[in-house]
VMD Tcl script that builds the backbone (N, CA, C; Angstrom):
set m [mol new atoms 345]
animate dup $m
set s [atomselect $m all]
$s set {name element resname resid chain x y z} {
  {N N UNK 1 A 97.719 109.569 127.663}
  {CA C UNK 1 A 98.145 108.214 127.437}
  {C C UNK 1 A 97.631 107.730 126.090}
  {N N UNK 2 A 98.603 107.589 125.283}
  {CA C UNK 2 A 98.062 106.660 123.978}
  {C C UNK 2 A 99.113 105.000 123.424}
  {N N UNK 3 A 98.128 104.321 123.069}
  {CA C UNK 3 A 98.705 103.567 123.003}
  {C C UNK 3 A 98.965 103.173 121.439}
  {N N UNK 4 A 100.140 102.923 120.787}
  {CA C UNK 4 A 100.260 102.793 118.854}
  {C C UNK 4 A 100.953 101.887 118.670}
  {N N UNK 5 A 100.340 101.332 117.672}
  {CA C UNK 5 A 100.891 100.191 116.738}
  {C C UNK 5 A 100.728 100.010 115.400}
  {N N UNK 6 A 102.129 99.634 115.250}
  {CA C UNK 6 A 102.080 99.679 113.647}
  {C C UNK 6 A 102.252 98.259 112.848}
  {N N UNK 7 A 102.167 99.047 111.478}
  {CA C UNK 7 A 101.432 97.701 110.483}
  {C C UNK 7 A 102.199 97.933 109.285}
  {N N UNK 8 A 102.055 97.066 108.400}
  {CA C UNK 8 A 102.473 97.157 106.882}
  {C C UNK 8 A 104.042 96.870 106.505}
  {N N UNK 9 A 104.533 97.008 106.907}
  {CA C UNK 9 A 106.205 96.642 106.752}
  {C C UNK 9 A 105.973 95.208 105.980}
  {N N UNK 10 A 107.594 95.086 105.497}
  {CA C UNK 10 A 107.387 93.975 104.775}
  {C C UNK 10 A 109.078 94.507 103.961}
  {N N UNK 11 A 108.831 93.185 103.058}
  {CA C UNK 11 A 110.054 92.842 101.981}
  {C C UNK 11 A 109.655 94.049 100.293}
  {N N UNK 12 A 110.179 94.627 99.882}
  {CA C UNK 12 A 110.034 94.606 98.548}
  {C C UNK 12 A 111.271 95.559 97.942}
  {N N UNK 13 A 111.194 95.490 96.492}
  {CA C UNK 13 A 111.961 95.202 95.536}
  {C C UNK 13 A 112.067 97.051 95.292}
  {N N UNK 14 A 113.533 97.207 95.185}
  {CA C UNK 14 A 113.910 99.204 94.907}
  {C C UNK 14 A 112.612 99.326 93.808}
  {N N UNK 15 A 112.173 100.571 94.079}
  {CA C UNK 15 A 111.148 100.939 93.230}
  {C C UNK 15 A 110.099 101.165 93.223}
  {N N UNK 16 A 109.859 99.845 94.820}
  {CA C UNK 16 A 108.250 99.681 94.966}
  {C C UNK 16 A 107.725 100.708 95.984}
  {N N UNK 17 A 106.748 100.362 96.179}
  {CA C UNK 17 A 105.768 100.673 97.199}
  {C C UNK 17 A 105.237 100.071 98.629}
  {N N UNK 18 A 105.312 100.756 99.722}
  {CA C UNK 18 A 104.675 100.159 100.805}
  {C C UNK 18 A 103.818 101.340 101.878}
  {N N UNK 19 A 102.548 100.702 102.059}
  {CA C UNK 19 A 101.905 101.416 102.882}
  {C C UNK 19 A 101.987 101.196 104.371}
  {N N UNK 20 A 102.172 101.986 105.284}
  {CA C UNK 20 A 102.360 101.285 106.641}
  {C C UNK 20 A 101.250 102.126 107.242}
  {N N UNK 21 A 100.861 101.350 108.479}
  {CA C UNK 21 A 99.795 102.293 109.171}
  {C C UNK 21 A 99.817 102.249 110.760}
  {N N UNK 22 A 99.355 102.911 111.619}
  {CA C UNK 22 A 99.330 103.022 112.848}
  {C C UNK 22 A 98.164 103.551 113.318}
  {N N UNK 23 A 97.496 102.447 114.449}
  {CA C UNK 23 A 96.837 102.568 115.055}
  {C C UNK 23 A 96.744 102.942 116.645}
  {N N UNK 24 A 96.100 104.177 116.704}
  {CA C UNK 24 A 96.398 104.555 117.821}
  {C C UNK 24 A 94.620 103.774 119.081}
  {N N UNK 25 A 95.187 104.054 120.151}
  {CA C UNK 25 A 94.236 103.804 121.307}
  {C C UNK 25 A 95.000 104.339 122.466}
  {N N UNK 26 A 93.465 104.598 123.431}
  {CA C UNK 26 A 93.741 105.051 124.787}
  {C C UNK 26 A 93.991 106.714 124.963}
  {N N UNK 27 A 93.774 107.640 123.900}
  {CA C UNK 27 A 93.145 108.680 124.327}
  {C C UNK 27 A 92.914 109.512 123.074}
  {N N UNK 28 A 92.782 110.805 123.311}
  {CA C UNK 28 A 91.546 111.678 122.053}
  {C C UNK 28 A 92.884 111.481 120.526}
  {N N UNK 29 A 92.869 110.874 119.404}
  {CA C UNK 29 A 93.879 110.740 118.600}
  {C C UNK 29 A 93.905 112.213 118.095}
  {N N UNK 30 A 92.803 112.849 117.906}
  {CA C UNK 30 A 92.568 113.988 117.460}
  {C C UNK 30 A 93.681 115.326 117.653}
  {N N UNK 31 A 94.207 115.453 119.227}
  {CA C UNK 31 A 95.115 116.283 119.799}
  {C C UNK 31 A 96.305 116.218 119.493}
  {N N UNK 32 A 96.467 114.637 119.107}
  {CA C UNK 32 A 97.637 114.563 118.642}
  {C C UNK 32 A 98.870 115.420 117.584}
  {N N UNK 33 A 99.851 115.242 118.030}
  {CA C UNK 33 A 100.477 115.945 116.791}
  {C C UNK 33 A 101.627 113.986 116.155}
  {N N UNK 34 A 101.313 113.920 114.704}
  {CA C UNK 34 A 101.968 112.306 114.650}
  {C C UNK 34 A 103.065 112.653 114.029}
  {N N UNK 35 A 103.722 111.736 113.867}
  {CA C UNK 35 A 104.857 111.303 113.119}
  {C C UNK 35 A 105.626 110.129 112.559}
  {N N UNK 36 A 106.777 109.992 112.057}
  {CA C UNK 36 A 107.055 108.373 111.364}
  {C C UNK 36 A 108.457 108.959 111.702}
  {N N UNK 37 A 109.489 107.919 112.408}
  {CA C UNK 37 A 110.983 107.819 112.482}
  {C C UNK 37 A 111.364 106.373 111.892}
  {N N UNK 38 A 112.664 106.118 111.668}
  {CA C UNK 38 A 112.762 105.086 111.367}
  {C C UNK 38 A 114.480 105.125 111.589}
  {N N UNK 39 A 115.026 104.075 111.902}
  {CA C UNK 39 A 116.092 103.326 112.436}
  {C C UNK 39 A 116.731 102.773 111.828}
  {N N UNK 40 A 117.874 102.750 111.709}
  {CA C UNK 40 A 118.394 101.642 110.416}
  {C C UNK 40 A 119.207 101.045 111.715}
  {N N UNK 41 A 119.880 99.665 111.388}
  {CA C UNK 41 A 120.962 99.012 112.340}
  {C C UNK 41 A 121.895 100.070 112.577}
  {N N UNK 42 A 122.536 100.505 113.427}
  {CA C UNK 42 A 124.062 100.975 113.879}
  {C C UNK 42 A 124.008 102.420 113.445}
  {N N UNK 43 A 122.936 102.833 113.079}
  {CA C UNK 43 A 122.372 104.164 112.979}
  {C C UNK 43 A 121.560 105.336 113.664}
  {N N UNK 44 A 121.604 106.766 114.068}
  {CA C UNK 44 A 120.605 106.956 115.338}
  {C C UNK 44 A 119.137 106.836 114.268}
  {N N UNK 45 A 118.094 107.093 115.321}
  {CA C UNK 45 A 117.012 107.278 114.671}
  {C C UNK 45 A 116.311 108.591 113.926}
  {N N UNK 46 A 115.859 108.448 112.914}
  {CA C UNK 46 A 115.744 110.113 111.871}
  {C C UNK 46 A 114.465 110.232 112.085}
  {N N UNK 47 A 113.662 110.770 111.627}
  {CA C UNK 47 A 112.707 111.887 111.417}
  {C C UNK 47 A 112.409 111.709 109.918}
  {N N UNK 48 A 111.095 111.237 109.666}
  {CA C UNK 48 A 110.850 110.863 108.407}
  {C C UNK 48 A 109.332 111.663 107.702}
  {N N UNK 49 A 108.933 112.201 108.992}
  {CA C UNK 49 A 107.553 112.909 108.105}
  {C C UNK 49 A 106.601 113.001 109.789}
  {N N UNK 50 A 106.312 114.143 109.561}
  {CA C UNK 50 A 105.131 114.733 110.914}
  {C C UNK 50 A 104.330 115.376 109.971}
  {N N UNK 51 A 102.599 115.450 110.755}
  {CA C UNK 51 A 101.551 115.852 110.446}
  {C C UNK 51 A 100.867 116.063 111.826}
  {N N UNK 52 A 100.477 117.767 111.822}
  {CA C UNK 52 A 99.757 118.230 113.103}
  {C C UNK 52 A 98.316 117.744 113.127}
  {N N UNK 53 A 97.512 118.242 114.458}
  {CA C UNK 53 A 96.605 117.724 114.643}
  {C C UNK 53 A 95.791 118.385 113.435}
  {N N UNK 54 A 96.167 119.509 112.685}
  {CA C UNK 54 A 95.319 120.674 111.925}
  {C C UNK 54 A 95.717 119.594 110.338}
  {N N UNK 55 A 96.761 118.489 110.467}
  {CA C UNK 55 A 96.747 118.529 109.370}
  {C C UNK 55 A 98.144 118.556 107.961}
  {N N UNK 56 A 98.358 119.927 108.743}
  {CA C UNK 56 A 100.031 120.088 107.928}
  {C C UNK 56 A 100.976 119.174 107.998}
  {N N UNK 57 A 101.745 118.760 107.224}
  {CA C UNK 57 A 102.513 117.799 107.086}
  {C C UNK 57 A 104.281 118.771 107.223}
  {N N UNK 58 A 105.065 117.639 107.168}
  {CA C UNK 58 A 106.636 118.449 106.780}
  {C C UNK 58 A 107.595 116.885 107.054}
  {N N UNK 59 A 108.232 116.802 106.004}
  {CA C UNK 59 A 109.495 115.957 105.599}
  {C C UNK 59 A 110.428 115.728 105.457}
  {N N UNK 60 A 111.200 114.867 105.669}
  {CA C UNK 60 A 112.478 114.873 105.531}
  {C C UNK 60 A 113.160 114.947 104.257}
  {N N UNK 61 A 113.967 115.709 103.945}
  {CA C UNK 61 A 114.486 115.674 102.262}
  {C C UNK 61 A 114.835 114.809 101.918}
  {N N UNK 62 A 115.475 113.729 102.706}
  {CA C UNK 62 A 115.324 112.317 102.085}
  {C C UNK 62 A 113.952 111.587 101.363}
  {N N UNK 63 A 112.884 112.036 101.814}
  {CA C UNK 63 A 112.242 110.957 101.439}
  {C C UNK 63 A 110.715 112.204 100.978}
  {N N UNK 64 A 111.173 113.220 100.600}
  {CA C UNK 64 A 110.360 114.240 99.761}
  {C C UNK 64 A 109.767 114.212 98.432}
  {N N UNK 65 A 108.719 113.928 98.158}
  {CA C UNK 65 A 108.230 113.568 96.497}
  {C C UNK 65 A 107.920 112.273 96.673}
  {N N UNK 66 A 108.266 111.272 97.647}
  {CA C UNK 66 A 108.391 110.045 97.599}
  {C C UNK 66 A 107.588 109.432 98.526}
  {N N UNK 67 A 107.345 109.732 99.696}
  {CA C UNK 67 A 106.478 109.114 100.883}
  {C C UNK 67 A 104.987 110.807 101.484}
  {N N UNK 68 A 104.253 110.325 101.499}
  {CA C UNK 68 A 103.171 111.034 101.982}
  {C C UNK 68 A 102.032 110.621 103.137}
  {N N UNK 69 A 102.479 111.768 103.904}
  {CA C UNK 69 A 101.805 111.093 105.865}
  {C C UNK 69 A 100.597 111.660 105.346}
  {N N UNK 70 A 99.756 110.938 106.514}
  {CA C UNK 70 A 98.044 111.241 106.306}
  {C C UNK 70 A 97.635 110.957 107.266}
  {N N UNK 71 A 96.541 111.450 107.959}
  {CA C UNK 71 A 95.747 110.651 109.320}
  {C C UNK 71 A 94.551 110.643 108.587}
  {N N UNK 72 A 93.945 110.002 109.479}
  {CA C UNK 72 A 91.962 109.866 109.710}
  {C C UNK 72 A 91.483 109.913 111.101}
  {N N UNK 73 A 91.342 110.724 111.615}
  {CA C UNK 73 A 91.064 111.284 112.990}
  {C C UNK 73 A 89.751 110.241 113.232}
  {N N UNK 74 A 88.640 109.959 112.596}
  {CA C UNK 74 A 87.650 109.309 112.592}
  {C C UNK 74 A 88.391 107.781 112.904}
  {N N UNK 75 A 88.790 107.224 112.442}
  {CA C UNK 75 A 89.589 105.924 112.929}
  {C C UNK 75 A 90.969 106.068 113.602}
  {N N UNK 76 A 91.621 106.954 114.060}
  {CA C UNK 76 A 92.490 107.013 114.868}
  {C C UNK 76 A 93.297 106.237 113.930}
  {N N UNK 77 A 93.578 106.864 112.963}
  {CA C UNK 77 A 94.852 105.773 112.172}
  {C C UNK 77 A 95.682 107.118 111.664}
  {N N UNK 78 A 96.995 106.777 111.445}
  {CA C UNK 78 A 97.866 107.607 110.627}
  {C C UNK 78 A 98.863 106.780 109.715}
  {N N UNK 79 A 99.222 107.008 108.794}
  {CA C UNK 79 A 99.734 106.728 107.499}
  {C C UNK 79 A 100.838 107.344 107.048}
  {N N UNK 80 A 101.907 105.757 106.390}
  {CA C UNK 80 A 103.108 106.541 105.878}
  {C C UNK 80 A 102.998 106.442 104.337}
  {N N UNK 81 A 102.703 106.528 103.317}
  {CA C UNK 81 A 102.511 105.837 102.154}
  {C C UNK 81 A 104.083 106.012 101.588}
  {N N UNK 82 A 104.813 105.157 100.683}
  {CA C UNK 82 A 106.060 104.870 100.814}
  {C C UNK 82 A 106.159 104.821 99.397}
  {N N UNK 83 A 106.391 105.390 98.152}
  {CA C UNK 83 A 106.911 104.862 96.790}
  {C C UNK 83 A 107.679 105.275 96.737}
  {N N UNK 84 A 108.547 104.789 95.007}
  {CA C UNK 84 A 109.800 104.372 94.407}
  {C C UNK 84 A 110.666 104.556 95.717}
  {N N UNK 85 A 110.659 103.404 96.557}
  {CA C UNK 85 A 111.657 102.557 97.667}
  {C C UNK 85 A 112.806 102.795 97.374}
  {N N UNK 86 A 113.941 102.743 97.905}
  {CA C UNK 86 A 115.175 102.717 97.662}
  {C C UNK 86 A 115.865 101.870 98.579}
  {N N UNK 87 A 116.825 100.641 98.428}
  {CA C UNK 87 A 117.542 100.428 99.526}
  {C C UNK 87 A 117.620 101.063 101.133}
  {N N UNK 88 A 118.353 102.353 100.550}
  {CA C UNK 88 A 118.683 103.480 101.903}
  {C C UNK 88 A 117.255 103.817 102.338}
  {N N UNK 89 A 116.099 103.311 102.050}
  {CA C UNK 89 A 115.075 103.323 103.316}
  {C C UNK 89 A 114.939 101.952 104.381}
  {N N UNK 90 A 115.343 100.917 103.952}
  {CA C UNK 90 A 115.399 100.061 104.483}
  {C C UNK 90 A 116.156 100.262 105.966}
  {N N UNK 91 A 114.710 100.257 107.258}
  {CA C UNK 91 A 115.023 100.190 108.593}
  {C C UNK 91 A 113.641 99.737 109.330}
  {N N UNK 92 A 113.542 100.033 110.524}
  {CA C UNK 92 A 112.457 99.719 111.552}
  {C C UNK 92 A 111.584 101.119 111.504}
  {N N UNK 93 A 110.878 101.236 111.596}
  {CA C UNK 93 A 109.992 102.532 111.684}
  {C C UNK 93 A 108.554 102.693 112.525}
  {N N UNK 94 A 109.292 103.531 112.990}
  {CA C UNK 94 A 108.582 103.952 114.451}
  {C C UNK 94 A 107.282 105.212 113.877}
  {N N UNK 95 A 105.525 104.643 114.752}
  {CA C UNK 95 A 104.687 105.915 114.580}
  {C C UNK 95 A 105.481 106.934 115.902}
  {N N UNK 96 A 105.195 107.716 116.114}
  {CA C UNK 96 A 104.939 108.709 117.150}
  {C C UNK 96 A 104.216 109.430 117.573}
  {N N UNK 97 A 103.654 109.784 118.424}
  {CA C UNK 97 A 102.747 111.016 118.713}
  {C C UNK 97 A 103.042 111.635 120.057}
  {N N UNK 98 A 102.557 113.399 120.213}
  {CA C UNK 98 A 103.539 113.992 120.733}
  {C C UNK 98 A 101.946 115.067 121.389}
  {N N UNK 99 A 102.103 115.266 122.618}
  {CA C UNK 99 A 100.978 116.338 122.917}
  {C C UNK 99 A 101.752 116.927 124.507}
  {N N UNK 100 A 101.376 118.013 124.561}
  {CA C UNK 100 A 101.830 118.947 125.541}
  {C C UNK 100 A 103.369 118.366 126.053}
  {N N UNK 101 A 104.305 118.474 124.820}
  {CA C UNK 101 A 105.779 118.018 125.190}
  {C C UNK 101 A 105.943 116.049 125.712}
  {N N UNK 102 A 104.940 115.335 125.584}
  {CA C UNK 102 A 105.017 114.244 125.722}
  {C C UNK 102 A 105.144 113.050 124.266}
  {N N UNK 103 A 106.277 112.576 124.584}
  {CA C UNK 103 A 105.877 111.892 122.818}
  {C C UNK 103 A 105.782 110.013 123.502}
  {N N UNK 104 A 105.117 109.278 122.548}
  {CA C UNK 104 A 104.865 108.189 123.176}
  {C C UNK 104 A 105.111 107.321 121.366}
  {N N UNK 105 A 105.835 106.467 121.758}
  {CA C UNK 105 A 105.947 104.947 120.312}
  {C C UNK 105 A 105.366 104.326 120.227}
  {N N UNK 106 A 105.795 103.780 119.271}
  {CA C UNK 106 A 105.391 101.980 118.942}
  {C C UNK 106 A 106.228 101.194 119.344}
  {N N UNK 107 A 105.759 99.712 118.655}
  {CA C UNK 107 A 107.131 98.728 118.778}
  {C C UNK 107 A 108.339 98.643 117.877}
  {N N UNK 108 A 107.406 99.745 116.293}
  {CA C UNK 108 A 108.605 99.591 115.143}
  {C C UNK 108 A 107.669 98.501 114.237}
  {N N UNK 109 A 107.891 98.615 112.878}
  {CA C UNK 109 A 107.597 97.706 112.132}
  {C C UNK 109 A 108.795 97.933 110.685}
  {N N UNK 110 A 108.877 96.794 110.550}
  {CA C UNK 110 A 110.528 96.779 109.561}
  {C C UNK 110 A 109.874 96.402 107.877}
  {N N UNK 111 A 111.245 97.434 107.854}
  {CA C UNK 111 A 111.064 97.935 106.081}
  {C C UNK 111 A 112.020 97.553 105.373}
  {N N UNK 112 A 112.078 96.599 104.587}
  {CA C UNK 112 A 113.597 96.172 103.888}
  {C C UNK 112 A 113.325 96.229 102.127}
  {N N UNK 113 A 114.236 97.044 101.803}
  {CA C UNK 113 A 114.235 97.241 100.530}
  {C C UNK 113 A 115.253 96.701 99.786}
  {N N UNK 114 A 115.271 95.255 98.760}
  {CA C UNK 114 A 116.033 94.413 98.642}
  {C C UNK 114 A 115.935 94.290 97.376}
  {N N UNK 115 A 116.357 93.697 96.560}
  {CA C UNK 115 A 116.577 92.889 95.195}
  {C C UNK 115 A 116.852 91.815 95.560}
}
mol reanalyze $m
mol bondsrecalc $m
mol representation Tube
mol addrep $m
């Protein structure tokens, strides 16, 4: 059982930057294996970047060179770091985490990339 919530979303301008973060609770974060999806309106939901419990990361070619996942096992936090934004990231974005075939969410925290 874990429980995650996420942070950092917000408004900004093609180009920029946004850090989002997720905090996990309610069991070892460590085992975890995490991840970041994200949603656009009238769209299914994608697959934007996983990092195992060891560490390794892997991305979506959309958003390769451009966003970099990270945890801190010591604070049970995991991280999407987000530069040069583009419109076409603009959606809701979901943490995840996934252990012995079980994956468990968030509520979503929204990303709008605007002029």
């Amino acid at each position: 059982q874990v429980q995650l919530v996420e942070s950092g979303g917000g408004l900004v301008q093609p180009g920029g930057s946004l850090r989002l973060s997720c905090a996990a609770s309610g069991s070892i974060f460590s085992l975890f294996d995490m991840g970041w999806y994200r949603q656009a309106p009238g769209k299914q939901r994608e697959l934007v970047a996983t990092i195992t419990d060891s560490g390794r990361s892997n991305y979506a070619d959309s958003v390769k060179g451009r966003f970099t996942i990270s945890r801190d096992n010591a604070k049970n936090m995991v991280y999407l770091q987000m530069n040069s934004l583009k419109p076409e990231d603009t959606a809701v974005y979901f943490c995840s985490a996934e252990r012995l075939s079980r994956n468990y969410w968030g509520q979503g925290t929204q990303v709008t990339v605007s002029s």
